[in-house]
Z-matrix of the N, CA and C atoms (Angstrom, degrees):
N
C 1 1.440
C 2 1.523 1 108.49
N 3 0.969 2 116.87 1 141.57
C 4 1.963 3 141.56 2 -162.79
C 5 1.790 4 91.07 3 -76.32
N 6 1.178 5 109.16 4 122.49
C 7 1.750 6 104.04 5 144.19
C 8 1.451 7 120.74 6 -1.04
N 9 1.606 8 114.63 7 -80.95
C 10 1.147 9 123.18 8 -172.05
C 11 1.387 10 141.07 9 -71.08
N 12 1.507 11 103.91 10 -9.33
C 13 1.775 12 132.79 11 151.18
C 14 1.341 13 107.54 12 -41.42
N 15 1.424 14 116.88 13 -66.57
C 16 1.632 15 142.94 14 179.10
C 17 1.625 16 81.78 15 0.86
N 18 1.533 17 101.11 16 -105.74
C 19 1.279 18 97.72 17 -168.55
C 20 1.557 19 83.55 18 -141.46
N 21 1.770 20 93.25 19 155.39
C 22 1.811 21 109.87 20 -175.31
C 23 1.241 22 113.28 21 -151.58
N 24 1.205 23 129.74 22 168.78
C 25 1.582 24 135.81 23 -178.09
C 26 1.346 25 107.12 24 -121.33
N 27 0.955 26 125.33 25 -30.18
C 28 1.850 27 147.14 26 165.61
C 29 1.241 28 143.21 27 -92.95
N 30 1.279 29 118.70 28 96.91
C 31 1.526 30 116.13 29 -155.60
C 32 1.689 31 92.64 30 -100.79
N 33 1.313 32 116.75 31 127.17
C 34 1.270 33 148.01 32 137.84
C 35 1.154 34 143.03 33 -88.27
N 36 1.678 35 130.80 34 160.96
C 37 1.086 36 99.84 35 -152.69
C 38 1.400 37 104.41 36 -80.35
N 39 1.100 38 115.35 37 -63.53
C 40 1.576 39 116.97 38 179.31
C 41 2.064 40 109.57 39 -6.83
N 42 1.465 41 86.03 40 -70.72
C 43 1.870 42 84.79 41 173.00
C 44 1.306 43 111.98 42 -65.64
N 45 0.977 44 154.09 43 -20.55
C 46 1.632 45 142.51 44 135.87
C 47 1.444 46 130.40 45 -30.72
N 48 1.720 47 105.09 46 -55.49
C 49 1.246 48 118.98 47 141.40
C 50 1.727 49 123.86 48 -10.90
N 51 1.499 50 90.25 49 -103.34
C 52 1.867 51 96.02 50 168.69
C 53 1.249 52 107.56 51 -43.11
N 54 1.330 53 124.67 52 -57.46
C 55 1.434 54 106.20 53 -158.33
C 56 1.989 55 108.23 54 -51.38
N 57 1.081 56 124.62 55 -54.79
C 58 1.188 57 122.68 56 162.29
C 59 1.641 58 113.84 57 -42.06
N 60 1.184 59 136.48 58 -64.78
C 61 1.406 60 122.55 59 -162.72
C 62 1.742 61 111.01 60 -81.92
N 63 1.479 62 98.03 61 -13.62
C 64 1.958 63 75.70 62 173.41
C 65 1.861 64 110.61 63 -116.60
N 66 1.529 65 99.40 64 15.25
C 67 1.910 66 116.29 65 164.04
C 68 1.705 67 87.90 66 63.99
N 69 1.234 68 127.00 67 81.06
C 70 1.745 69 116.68 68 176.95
C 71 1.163 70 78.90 69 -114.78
N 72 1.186 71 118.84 70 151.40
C 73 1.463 72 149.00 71 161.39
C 74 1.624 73 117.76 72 -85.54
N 75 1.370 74 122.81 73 130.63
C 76 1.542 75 109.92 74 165.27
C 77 1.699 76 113.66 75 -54.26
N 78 0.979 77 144.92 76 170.31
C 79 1.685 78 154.99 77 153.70
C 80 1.406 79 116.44 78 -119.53
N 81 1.309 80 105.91 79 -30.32
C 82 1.797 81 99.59 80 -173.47
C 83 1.414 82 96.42 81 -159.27
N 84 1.586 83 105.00 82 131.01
C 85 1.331 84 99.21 83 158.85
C 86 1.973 85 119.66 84 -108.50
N 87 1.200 86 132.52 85 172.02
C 88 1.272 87 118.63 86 -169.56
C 89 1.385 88 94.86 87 -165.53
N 90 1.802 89 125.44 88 101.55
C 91 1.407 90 136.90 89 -160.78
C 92 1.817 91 109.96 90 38.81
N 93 1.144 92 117.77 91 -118.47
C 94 1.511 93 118.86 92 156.60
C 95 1.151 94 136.01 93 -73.83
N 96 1.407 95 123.69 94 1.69
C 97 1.228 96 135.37 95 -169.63
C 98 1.841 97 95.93 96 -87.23
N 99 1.384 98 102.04 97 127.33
C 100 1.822 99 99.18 98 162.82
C 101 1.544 100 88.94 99 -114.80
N 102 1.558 101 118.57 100 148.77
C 103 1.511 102 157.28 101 -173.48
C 104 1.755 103 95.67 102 -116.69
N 105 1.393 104 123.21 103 112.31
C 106 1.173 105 132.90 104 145.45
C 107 1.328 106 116.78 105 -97.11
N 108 1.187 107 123.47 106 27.84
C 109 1.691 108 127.94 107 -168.49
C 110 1.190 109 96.07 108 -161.07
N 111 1.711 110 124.80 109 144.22
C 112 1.631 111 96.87 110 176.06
C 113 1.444 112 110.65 111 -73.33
N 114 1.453 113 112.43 112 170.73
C 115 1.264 114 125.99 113 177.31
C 116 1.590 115 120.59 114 -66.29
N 117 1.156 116 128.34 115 -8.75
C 118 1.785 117 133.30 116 -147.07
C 119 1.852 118 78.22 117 -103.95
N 120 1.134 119 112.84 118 -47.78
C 121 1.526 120 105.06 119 169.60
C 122 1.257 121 132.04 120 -24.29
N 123 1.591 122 128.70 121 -30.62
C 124 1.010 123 169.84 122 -167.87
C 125 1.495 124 97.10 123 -74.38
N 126 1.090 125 120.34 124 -56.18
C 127 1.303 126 117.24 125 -145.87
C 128 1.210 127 106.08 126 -101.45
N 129 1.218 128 108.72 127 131.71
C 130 1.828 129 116.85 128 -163.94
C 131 1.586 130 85.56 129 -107.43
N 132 1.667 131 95.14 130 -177.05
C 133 1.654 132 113.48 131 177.54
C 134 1.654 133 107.58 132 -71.56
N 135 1.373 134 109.13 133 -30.89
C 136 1.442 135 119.09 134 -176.07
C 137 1.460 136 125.40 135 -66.40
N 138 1.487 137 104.33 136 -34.27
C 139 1.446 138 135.48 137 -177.78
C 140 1.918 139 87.09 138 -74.17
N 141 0.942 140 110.47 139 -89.93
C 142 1.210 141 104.84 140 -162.97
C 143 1.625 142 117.67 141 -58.58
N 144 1.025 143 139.34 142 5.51
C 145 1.354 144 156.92 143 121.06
C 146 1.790 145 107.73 144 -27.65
N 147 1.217 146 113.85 145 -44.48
C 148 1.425 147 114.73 146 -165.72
C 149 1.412 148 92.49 147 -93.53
N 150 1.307 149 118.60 148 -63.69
C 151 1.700 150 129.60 149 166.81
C 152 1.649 151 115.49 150 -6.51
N 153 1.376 152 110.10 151 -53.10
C 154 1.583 153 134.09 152 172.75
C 155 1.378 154 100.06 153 -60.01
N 156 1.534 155 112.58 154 -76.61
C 157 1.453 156 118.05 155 -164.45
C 158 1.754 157 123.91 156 -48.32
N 159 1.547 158 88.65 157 -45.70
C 160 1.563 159 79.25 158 177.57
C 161 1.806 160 104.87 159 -85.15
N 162 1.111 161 117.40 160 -4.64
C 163 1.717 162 99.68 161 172.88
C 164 1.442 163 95.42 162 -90.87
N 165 1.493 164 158.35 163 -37.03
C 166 1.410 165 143.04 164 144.97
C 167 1.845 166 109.99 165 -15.19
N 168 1.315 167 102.27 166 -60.35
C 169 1.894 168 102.43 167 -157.78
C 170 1.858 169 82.24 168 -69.59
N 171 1.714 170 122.44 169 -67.70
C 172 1.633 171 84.47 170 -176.14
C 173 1.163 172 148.27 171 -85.58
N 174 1.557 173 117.05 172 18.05
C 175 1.350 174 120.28 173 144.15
C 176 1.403 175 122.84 174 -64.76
N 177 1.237 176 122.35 175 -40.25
C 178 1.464 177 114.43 176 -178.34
C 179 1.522 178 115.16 177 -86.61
N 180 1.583 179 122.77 178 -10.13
C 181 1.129 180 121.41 179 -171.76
C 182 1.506 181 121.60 180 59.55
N 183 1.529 182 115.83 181 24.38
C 184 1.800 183 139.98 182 177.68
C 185 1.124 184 99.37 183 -114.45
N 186 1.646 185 125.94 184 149.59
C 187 1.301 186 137.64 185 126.52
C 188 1.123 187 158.11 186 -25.11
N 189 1.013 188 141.81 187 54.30
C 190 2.019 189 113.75 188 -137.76
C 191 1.613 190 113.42 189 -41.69
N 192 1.036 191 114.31 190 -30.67
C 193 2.065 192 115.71 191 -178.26
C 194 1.400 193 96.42 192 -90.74
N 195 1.319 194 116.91 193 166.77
C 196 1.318 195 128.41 194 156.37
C 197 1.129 196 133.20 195 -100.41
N 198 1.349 197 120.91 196 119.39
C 199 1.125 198 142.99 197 -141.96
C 200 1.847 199 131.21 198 144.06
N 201 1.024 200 96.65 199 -172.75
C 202 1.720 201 97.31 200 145.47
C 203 0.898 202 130.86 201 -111.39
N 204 1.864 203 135.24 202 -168.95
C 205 1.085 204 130.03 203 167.44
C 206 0.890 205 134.96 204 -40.57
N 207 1.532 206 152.17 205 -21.55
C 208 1.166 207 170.56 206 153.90
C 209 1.239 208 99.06 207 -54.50
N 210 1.724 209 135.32 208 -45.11
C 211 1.457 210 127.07 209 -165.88
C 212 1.410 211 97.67 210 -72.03
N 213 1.430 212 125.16 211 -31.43
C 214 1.599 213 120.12 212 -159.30
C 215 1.553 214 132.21 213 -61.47
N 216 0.954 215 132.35 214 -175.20
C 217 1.324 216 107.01 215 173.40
C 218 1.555 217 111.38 216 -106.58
N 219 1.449 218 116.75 217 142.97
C 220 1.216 219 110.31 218 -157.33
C 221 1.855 220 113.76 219 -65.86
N 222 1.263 221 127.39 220 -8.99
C 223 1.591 222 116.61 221 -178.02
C 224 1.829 223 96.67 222 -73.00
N 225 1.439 224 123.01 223 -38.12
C 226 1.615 225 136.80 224 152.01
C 227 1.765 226 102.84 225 -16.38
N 228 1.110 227 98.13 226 -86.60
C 229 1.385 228 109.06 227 -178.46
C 230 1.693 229 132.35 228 -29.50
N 231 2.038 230 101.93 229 -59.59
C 232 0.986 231 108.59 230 176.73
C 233 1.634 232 103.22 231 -78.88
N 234 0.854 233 136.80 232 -19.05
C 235 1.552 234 141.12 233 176.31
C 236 1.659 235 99.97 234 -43.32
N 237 1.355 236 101.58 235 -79.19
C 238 1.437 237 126.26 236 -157.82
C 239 1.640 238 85.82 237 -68.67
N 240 1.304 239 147.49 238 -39.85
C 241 1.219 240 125.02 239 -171.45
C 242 1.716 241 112.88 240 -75.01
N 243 1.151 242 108.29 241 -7.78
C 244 1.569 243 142.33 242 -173.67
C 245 1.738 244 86.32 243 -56.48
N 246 1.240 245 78.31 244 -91.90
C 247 1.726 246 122.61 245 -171.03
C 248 1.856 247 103.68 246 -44.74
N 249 1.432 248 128.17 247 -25.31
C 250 1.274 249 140.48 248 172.02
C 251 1.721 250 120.37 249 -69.04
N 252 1.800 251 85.94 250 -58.00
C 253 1.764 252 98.86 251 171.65
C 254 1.786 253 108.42 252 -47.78
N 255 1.787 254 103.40 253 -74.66
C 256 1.152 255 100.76 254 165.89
C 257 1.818 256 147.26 255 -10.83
N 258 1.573 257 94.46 256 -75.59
C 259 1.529 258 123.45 257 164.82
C 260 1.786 259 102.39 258 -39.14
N 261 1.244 260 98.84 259 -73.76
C 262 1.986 261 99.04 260 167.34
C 263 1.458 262 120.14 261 -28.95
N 264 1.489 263 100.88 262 -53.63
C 265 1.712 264 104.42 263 179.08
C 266 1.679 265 119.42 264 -65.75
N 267 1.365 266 91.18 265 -20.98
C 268 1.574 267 79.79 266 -171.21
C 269 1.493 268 113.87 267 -95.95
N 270 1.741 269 112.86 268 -3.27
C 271 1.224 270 105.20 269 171.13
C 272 1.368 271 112.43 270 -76.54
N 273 1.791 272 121.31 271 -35.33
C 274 1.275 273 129.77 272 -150.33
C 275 1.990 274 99.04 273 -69.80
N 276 0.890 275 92.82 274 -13.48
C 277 1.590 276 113.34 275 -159.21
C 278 2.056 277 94.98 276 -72.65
């Protein structure tokens, strides 16, 4: 299976293609995202490093830097705005 099988939001033909000649199955879907691989694959030591951090900053309602948002470092930022969108979805649900 191709790199871009992994997981995609856009089916083309080419990936239509494969998907027919090597029979992959979806495993997970996640908004537009289809997963032909499971998803946990995904997740490195680094990833879940961040996973922690931003569930630390909104449990404690702290920063890890000092400052504000602006002081943080920006992968911080998009993390936790990550983890916000999400959090939203799963109440509306």
């Amino acid at each position: 299976m191709s790199d871009s099988l992994r997981a995609l939001s856009n089916y083309d033909e080419p990936l239509k293609s494969e998907i027919r000649r090597t029979k992959a199955e979806k495993v997970w879907r996640l908004g537009d995202l289809r997963f032909y691989e499971c998803p946990v694959s995904y997740i490195t030591a680094e990833t879940k490093e961040i996973i922690r951090l931003v569930y630390r900053v909104h449990e404690t309602n702290r920063l890890l830097w000092p400052g504000e948002w602006g002081d943080q470092p920006p992968w911080l930022v998009d993390a936790y705005d990550i983890y916000k969108v999400e959090l939203a979805r799963k109440v509306k649900q």
